[in-house]
N, C-alpha and C positions, 0 to 999 in steps of 0.2 A: 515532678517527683518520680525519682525512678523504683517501680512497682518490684524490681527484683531486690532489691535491700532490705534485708531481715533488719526491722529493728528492733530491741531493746533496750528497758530500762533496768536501773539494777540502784544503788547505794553509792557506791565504791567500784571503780575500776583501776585494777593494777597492769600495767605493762612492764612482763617482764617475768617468769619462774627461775629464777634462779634463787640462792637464798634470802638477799637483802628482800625480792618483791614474794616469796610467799608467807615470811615473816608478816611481813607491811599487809597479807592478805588475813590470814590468821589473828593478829590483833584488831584488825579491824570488826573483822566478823565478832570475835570475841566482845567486841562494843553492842553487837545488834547489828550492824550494819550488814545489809545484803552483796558479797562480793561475787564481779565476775574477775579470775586473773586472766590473760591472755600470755602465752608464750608463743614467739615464733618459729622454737624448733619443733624437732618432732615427738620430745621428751621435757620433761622437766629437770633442769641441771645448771644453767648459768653458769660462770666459771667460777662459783662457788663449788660445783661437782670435781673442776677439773684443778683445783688447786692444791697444794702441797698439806694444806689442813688447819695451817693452826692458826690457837685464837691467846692472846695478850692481854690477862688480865689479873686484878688482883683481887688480896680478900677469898680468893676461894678454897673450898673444902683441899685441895690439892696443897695449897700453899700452908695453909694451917696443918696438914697433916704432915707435912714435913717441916712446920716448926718456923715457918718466914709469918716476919711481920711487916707489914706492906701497907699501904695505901694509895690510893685516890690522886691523893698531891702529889708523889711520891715518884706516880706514873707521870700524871702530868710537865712534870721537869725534867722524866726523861726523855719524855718524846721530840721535846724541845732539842736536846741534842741530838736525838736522832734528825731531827726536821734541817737542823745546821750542816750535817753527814749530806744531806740528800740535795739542798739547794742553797748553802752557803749562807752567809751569815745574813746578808742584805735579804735574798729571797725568804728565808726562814722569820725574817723579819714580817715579813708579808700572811703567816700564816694564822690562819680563823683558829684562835684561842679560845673562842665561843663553843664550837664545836667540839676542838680537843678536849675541853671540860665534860661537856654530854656524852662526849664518849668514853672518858677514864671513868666516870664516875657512873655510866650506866651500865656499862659491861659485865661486870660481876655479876647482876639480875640475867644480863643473858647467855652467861654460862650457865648459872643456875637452869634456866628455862629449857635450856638443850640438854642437859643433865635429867632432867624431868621427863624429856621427852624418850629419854634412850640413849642420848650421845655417850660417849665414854670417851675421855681424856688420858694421856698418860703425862704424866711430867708435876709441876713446870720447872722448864730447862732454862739454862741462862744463858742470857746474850747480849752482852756489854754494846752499849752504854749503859742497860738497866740496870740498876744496882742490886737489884734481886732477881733469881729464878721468877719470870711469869709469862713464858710462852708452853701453853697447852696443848699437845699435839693430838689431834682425834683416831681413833681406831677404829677399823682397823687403815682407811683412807677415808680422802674426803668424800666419797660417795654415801660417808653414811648420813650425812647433814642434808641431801637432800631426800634420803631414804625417810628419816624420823619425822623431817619437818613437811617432805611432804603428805606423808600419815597422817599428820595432826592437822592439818591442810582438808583432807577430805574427812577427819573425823567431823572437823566445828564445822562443817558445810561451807565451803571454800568453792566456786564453780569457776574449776579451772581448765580452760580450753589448749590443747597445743597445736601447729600449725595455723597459728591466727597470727599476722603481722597487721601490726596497727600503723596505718599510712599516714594520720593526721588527726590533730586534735579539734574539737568542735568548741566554736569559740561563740557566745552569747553576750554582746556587751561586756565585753570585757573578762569574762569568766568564761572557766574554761568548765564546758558542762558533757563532754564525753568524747569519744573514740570514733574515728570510723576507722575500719580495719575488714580483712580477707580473712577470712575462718574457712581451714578448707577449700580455699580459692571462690567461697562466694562472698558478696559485700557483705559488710555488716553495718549497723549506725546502733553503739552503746550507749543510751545516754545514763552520763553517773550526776545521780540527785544531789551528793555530798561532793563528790572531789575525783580524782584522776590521780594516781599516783605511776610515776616512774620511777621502773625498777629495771632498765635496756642495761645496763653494766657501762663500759666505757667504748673507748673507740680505735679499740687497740687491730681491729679485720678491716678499719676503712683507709688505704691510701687516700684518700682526698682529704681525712682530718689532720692522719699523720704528714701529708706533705705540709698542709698551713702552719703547723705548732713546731713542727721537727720533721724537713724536708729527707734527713739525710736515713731516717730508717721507715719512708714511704713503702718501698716496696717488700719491705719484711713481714712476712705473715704473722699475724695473730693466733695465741694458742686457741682462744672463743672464735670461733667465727663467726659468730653468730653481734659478735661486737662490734657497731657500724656506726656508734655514734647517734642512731636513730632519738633516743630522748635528748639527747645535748642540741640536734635541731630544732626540734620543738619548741625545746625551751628558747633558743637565741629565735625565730621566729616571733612569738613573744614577746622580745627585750631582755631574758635574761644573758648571763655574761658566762662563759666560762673560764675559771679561775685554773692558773697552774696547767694550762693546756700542753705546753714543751715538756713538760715531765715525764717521760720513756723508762719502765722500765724492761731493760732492755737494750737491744738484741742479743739473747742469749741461745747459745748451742745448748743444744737437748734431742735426745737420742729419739726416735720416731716411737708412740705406741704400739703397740701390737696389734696385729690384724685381725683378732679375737682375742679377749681377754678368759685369763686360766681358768679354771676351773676354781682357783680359792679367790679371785677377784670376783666373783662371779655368785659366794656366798654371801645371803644377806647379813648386814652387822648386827645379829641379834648378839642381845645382853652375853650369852652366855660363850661367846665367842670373843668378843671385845674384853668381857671382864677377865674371861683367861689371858689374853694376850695383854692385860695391864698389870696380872698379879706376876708373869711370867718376866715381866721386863721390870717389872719392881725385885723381883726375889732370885730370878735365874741367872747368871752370869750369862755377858752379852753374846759369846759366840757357841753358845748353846742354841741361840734364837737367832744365828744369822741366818741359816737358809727359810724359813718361815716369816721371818718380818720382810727379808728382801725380794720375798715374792710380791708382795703388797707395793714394794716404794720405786721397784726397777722399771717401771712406769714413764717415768717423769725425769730421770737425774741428767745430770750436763757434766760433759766430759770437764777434766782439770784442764787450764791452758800448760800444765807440767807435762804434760804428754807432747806437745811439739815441743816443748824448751828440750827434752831429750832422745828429739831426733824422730818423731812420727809425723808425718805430712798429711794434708789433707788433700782429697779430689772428688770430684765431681764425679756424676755418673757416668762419664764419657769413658774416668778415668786418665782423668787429667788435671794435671795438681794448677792452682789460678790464683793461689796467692801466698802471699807471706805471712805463715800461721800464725808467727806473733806480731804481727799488724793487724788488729782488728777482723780476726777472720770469720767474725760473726756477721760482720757487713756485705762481704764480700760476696759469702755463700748467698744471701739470698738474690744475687743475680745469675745465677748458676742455672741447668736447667732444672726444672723439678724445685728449684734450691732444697732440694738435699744433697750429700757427701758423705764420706767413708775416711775414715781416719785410719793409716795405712803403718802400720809399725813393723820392723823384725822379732826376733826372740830375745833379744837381750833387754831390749824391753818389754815384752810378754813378761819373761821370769820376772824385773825389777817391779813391775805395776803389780807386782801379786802379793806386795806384802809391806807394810808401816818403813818409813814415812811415805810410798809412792802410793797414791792408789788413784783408781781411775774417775768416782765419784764422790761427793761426799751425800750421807744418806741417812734421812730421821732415822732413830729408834736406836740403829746400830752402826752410826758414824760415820763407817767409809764402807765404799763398795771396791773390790780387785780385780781383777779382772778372770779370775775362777767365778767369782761371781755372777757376772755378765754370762759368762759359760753355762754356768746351772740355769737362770733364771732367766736370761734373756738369749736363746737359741738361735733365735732370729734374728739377731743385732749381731754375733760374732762369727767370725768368718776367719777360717787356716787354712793354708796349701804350703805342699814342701817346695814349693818355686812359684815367682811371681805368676806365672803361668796357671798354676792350677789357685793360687788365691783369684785371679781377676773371675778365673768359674764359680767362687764362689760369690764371689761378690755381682755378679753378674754384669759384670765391665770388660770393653776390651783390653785384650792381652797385652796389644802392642802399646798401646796410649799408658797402660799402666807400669808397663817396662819401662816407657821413654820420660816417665812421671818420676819414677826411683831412681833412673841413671841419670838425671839434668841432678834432681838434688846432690847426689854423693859427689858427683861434680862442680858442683857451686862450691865459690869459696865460703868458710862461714864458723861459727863457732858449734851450731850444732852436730850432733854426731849423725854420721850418715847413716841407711837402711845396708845393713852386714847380712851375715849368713842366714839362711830359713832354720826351721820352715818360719814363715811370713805369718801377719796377722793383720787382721783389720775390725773395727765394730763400726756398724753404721746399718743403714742409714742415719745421720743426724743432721736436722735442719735448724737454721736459725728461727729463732722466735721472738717476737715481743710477748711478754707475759700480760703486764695492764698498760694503762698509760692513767695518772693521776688528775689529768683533767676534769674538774666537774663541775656543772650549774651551779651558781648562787643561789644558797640558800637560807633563810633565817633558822633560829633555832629550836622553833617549831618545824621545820622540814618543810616550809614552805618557798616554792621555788620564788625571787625575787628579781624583779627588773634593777638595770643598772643604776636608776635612785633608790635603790635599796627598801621600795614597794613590792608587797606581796602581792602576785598572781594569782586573783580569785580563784579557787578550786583546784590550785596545781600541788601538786607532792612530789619529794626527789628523795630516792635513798640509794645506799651504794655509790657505786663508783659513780652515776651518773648527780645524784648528790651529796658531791661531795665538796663541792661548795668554798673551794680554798684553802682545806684541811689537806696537810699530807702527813702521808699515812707508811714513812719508811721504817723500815723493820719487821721483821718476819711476825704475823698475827695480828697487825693491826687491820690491814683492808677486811678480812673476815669479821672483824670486830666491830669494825662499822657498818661490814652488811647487815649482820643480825640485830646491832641496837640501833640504826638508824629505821628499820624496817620496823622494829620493835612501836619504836614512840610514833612515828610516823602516821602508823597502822590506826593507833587511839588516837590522835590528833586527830587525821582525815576525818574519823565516823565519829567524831564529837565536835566537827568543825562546825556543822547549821546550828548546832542546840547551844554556840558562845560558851561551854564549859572550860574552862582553864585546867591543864593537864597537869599535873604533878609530876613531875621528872622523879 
């Protein structure tokens, strides 16, 4: 026995801060149960913090206030087509219905809960195939969902550690009865009386899951990094199965963040800042509120592929163009160095990208972003010289690689228009990204993770992307939606799992 291993016991142990596991920590607690949560970054965030925000549901205060009548089923059959959009008719075929139900139909209570907590919504916006307005976007980003829910976290006494990675699960006859894990870089041995839940997200930062499932966007970074697949081990460890593991979403171009966030990114989302900025986008016409909300979303957005169809090229930091922009150059880039790039235009498309129908992004709250836009809000991402010469100084590229980059294209034969007169433009850095990837554990529909005969795993729990259990989840608002009501039920299942009480959905 090695005398330097802290051990403890506790109730409930969750792996994982991000929304779906402090949820999943929160309801538990709220049972009575004693919870330790473990994070392995160095904050609490998951890419719940780092995602676009919104959540997909119906029935709520939002939808009735704008006069939609909606329901449960309603969702239910839409998602269905969305799921046929994402993997086709045969694979959609394949998808956990069990699931999808617990989720259309419990989600309304967790809008309601984060409404409760602080959140503040604007919308719901529509997005076919839905037949109704029901994606809810959070304000003023998604930083506020781990702001509130972490609040409510350390209000009900939540002991949640970060810089703890959990290395491996403690297995007792067959049950799984706790954690050992690095807190701090010393060992630890958690042991949980109730249950263990997984809350690691998906496995979209580990080349070695993405080569097995989907070789060809292995060496494309993940926007979480922190996303390694670590509970999907576990669980296959175990016997359970992961379901829908080739599902990429993904690789998408998206502009780098900022090397410090602004000063209004930077403000906490309290009520009385979020509630303005929902009565302002309810009552203000929209381009009164463009420079203000697009402080907030120029974060995150991905160039249009319309900007090389009319003659912009991409390159590498070398400053050397490497592929063919409309051939998949989301692939490309991340063999590049850095895989970042710079998207290299003249002015005739500068002026054209500055106003309907061109624009350079498209962007919650207020549509589309121009590229004046990028200029106000994103300073760091746009780069001018009146000659390729003084753009590659700004861009901090050689001169000559990026001369000999503009003059092979205007020389190519082709149908796109060539780089014309300056002064020149560029915005970048922009690196390709996987966003998630939909793979997750088998689970039953209490959240219990399940071996490949379809046996639950003494003491194991999966929510989020990591159980998600052969649910997919396409369409803007659903992954969020299963974080928070999968964490939700989870939460009270796990800490009413020894006492045999049957959970009321």
């Amino acid at each position: 026995m090695n005398a330097d291993v802290v051990r403890e016991e506790t109730d409930i142990v969750v792996v994982g801060g991000g929304g779906s596991g402090l949820t999943a920590a929160i309801f538990a607690r709220r049972e009575g149960a004693r919870v330790i949560l473990l994070e392995k970054h160095t904050e609490l965030r998951g890419s719940t913090g780092l995602s676009i925000g919104s959540i997909t549901a119906t029935g709520t205060p939002h939808q009735r206030q704008a006069g939609i009548v909606d329901d449960p089923q309603a969702h239910f059959e839409d998602m269905g087509k969305f799921a046929v959009k994402l993997a086709g008719d045969r694979a959609a075929a394949a998808d956990n219905e069990e699931l999808r139900r617990i989720l259309v139909e419990n989600v309304p209570a967790s809008v309601d809960w984060l409404m409760s907590l602080g959140v503040t919504f604007y919308g719901p916006m529509p997005e076919p195939p839905h037949r109704q307005p029901r994606m809810h976007n959070v304000l003023p980003n998604s930083r506020a969902y781990i702001y509130f829910v972490g609040r409510e976290a350390r209000r009900v006494g939540v002991d949640a550690r970060v810089n703890a990675t959990v290395e491996r699960l403690l297995v007792e006859d067959g049950r799984v009865v706790g954690v050992a894990a690095r807190i701090d870089g010393r060992p630890h041995e958690l042991r949980a009386r109730r249950a263990v839940v997984l809350a690691t997200g998906d496995y979209s930062s580990s080349p070695d899951w993405k080569r097995r499932f989907n070789p060809a966007v292995a060496e494309v970074d993940g926007v979480n990094t922190t996303n390694v697949g670590d509970g999907h081990r576990f669980g296959e460890e175990l016997g359970a199965e992961v379901k829908f593991g080739e599902i990429v979403y993904g690789p998408n171009l998206r502009f780098m963040p900022p090397a410090k966030p602004s000063a209004l990114l930077r403000l906490p989302p309290h009520r009385l800042l979020t509630g303005a900025m929902r009565l302002a986008l309810e009552r203000l016409p929209t381009w009164s509120l463009r420079p203000f909300i697009l402080s907030f979303v120029t974060t995150y957005l991905s160039p249009e592929p319309s900007l090389f169809r009319e003659g912009a090229i991409l390159v590498n930091k070398r400053g050397e163009r490497f592929t063919d922009e409309l051939d998949r150059p989301n692939y490309a880039l991340a063999e590049q160095p850095d895989k970042v790039g710079y998207i290299v235009f003249d002015d005739a498309v500068a002026r054209k990208f500055g106003k309907w129908p061109h624009f350079i992004s498209t962007a919650p709250g207020v549509a589309y972003a121009y590229l004046q836009d990028y200029k106000r809000t994103r300073p760091d991402l746009y780069h001018r010289g009146r000659s390729i010469e003084e753009l590659a100084a700004s861009m901090g590229v050689p001169a000559a690689a990026l001369g000999k980059a503009v003059g092979a294209h205007n020389a190519s034969p082709g149908a796109r228009p060539p780089i014309g007169k300056g002064p020149f433009h560029a915005l970048g850095p922009v690196k390709s990204w996987i966003i998630l990837t939909d793979g997750g554990l088998t689970v039953n529909r209490n959240h219990q993770v399940t071996r490949g005969d379809g046996q639950a795993i003494p003491g194991l729990y999966a929510v989020g992307s990591v159980g998600q259990g052969g649910l997919l989840l396409e369409g803007h608002g659903h992954h969020l939606a299963w974080a928070f009501t999968s964490g939700r039920l989870a939460g009270i299942h796990a800490a009413r799992n020894e006492s045999g009480i049957t959970t009321r959905m």
